[in-house]
TITI-314015 format. One record per residue (C-alpha): x, y, z; residue in three letters. Coordinates in steps of 0.2 Angstrom, whole numbers, plus 5000, padded with zeros to 4 digits. Layout:
XYZala
...
***
This chain:
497949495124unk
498949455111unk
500749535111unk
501149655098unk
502949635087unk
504049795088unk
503349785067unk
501549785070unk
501849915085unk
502650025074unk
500850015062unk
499950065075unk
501150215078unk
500450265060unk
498750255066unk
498950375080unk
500050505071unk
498550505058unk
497450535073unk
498350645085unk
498950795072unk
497950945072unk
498350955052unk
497350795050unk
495550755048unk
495250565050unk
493750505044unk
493950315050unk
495050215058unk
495050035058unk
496249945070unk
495649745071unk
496549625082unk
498049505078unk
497649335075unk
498449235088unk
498449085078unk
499549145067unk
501449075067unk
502949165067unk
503649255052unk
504749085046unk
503148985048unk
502249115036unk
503549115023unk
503448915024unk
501848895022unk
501449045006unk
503048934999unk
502148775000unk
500448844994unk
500448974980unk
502448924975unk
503249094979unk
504849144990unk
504749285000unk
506349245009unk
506849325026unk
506349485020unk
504549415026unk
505249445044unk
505649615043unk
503849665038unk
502549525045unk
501049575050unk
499649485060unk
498249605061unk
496549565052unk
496349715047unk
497249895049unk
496950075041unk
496350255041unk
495550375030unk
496150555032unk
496450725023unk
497250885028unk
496251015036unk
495951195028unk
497451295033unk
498551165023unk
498751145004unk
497650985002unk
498150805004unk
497150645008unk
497350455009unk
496650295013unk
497550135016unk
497049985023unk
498049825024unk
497949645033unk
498949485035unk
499849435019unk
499249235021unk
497349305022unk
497749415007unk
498249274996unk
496849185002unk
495649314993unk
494849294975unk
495749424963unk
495149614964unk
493449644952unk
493949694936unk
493949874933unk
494849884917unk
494049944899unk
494249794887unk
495449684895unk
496449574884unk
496849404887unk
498349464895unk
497449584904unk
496449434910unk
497849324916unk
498649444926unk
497049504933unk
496849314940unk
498649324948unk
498549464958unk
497949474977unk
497649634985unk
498749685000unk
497949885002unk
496549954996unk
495450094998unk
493750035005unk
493050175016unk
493250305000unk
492850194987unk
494350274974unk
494350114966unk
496450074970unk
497149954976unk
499049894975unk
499349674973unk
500449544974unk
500549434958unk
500649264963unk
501649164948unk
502348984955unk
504248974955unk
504549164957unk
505849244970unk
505149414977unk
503349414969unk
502849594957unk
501849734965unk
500449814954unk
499549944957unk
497849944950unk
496950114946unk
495350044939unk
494850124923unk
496650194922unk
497650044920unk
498749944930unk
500749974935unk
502249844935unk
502849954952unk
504849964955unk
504749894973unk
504549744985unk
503249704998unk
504549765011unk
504649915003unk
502849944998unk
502549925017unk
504150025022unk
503450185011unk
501550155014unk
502050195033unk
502950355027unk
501550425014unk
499950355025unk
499050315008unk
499250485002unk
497950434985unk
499150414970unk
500950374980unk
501250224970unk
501450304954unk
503050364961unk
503550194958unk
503050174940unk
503450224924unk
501850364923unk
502650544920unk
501350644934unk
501050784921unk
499450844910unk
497550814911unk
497650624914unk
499150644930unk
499550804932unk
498350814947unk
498950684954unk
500950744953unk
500150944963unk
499350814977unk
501150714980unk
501850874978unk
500950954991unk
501150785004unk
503150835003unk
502751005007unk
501450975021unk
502150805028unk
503950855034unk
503250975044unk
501650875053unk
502950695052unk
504550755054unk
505050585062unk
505350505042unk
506850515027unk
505950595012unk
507350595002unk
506750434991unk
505250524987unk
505750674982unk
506950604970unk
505450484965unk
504250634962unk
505550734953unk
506050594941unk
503950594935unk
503750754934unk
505250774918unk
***
């Protein structure tokens, strides 16, 4: 058996805090193996440089992950205002390996088109089938790639964060659906977004309690800035 990092231990730690709360109904769990081939985190970072032209730099090893495969679908149970999530996420050179996500988008433009053949998922939503999912955009000679996230019919989002920090915040909101708008420029209020803002809303009400162990500081000040 493959050892585990202290990273990709700390993963699975998401998994069974999903699983072991009385507040949480998980629907599925998936939990595939690390692949033992793999190199290190400076190998990785090499070798993503080398093929697609893009520096991750040592911030790769601070957030490398091996598994093939890792994610949960859940939501809250009764007695607690309702929250649900999905995410699922995988190794970052088996990511980039992918073809670009399915379009989803009404009446693409060429631009639309473009950016749609540079992105590569790195979460998605698989077991509900919501249609998000959040990417890097792979464009040769860029430091720190973008992170999208990609609502389908909705649109797509530039997002204010790093793949660091879409993994660091991922493993604080468990895919709570619609987290990643905190990190747009989408005010979270009226018929289009404002059901989204009640749902984040209630994950900082419900989460402190059933997760104390994380900082929601950034997220509240997030949530409060979308919903001016």
């Amino acid at each position: 058996m493959t050892a585990l990092t202290p990273y990709e231990s700390l993963w699975l730690e998401v998994l069974a805090e999903l699983r072991n709360s009385p507040a949480i109904h998980v629907y599925n769990e998936s939990e595939e193996p690390v692949d033992a081939t793999l190199g290190d985190a400076h190998t990785a970072a090499g070798e993503i440089a080398e093929d697609y032209e893009i520096n991750l730099g040592p911030s790769l090893g601070e957030c490398y992950l091996r598994f093939t495969g890792l994610g949960s679908s859940w939501q809250t149970v009764e007695r607690y205002p309702h929250v649900a999530g999905e995410f699922y996420i995988a190794n970052l050179q088996r990511q980039l390996e992918e073809v670009a996500p399915e379009l989803g988008w009404t009446r693409p433009s060429a631009a639309d088109l473009q950016l749609l053949s540079e992105l590569r998922a790195i979460d998605g939503t698989p077991d509900s089938g919501v249609g998000a999912l959040a990417a890097v955009r792979i464009q040769p000679g860029v430091d720190n790639p973008e992170i999208w996230f990609d609502h389908g019919p909705r649109g797509a989002w530039k997002m204010d964060i790093d793949y660091r920090g879409y993994l660091e915040v991922l493993r604080v909101t468990k895919g709570t659906f619609g987290w990643q708008y905190l990190f747009t420029d989408v005010r979270l209020r009226g018929d289009t977004f404002g059901a989204t803002g009640k749902r984040l809303e209630n994950m900082l009400t419900v989460f402190p309690e059933i997760f104390p162990g994380h900082d929601y500081k950034l997220l509240r000040r997030r949530l409060a800035e979308r919903l001016r």
